[in-house]
C-alpha positions in Angstrom: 91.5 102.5 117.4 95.1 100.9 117.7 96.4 102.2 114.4 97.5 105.4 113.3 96.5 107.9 110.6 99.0 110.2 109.3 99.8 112.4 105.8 102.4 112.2 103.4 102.8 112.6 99.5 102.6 110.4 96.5 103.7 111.3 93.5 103.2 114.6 94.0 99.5 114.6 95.6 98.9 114.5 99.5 97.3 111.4 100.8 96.4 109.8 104.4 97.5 107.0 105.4 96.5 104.5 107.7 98.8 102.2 109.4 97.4 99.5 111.6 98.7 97.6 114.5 100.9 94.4 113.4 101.5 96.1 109.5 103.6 93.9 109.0 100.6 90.8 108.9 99.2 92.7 106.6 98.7 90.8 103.0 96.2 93.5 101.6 95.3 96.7 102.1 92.3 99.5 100.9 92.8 102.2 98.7 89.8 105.0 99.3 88.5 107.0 96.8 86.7 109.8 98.3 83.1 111.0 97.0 82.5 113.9 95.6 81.8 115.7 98.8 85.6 114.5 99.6 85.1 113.1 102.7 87.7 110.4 103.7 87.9 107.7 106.3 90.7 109.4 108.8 89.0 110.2 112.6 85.7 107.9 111.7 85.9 105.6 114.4 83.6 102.7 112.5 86.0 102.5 109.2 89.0 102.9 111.4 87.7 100.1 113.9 87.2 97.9 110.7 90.5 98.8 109.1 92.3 97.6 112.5 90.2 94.0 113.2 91.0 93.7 109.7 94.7 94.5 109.8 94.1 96.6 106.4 96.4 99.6 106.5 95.1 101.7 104.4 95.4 105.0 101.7 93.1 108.0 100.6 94.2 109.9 98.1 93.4 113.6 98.8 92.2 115.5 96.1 90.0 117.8 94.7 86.7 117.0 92.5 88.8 114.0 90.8 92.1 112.4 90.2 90.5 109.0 88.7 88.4 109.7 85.7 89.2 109.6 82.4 88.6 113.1 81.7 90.9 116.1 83.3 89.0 117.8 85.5 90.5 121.7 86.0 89.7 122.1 89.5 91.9 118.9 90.7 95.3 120.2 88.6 96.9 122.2 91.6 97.7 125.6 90.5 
């Protein structure tokens, strides 16, 4: 891993961030929308080794049960 994770805010909402080496190559990147068991890619080596051969930085949103349906689901709306 050449790249580095780190955490921030969007709109509001924490989220990881994954920044590989030579960003600014980058023409795409990945946005990660974890499962329901809200795993996300930070600190596994196999996605993180893809992201940077890749040059894809990268963002996962962190959130609770959902922030992408089309239904509001109570346990994501921080209290």
């Amino acid at each position: 891993m050449n790249g580095t994770w780190s955490q921030d805010t969007l709109a509001g909402k924490p989220i990881e961030v994954y920044e590989p080496p030579n960003l600014g190559q980058a023409r795409f990147g990945v946005l990660f929308l974890h499962p329901l068991g809200l795993e996300t890619l930070s600190g596994r080596d196999a996605f993180t080794t893809v992201l940077d051969q890749r040059k894809l930085p990268c963002v996962c949103p962190l959130t609770k049960r959902s922030w992408w349906t089309d239904r509001i689901c109570p346990s994501s709306i921080p209290i």
